[in-house]
N, C-alpha and C positions, 0 to 999 in steps of 0.2 A: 288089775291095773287100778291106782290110786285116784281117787275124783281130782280133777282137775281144780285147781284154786283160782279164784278170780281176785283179783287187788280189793274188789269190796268186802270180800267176807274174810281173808287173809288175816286183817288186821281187826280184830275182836273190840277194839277199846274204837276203832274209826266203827265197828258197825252196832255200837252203842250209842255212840254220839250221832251217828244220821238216823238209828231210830230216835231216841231220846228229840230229836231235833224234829222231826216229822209228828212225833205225836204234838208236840207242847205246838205247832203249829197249827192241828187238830184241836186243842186246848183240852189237852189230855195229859194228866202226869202221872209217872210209875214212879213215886221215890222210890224202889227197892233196885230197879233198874242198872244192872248193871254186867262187870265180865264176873263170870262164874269159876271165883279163885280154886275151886274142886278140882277142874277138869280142863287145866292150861291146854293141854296137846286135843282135846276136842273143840277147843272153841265154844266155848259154850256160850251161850248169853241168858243173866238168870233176870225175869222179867218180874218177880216177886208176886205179891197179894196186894189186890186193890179190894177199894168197897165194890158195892155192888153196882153203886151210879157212875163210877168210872168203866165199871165192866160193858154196865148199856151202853157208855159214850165209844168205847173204842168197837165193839161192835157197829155200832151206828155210822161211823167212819170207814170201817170197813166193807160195810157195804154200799156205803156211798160211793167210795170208789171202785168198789168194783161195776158202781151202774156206770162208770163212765168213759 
C-alpha cells in the first residue's frame, strides 16, 4: 500500500516555501534551498551547503523547539 499524502507535503514548492519561511523566521538562511529538479516523482527538497555558523544556528533552533 502507497504512503498516504497529506496536502503539506504533496506540493514540493508549498513545502519549500513554509520551510524557507520558518527558518528566515528562525533568522536562518539556506540560499541553496530548494525543490530538487533530479527527482520530481520523489519529492525531494534539496536543502544545499551552509557555513558552519548557520549549521550551529539551525541546530540551536531545533533544539529549542523541541524543548518546547
Amino acid at each position: 500500500m502507497a504512503p498516504k499524502k497529506t496536502q503539506d507535503v504533496t506540493d514540493t514548492q508549498a513545502a519549500v516555501e513554509a520551510l524557507r519561511a520558518a527558518l528566515n523566521g528562525a533568522g536562518i538562511v539556506l540560499p541553496s534551498l530548494r525543490v530538487d529538479p533530479a527527482s520530481p516523482g520523489l519529492q525531494l527538497v534539496e536543502l544545499g551547503r551552509v557555513r558552519a555558523d548557520v549549521a550551529v544556528c539551525l541546530a540551536r533552533a531545533l533544539e529549542q523547539g523541541a524543548r518546547e
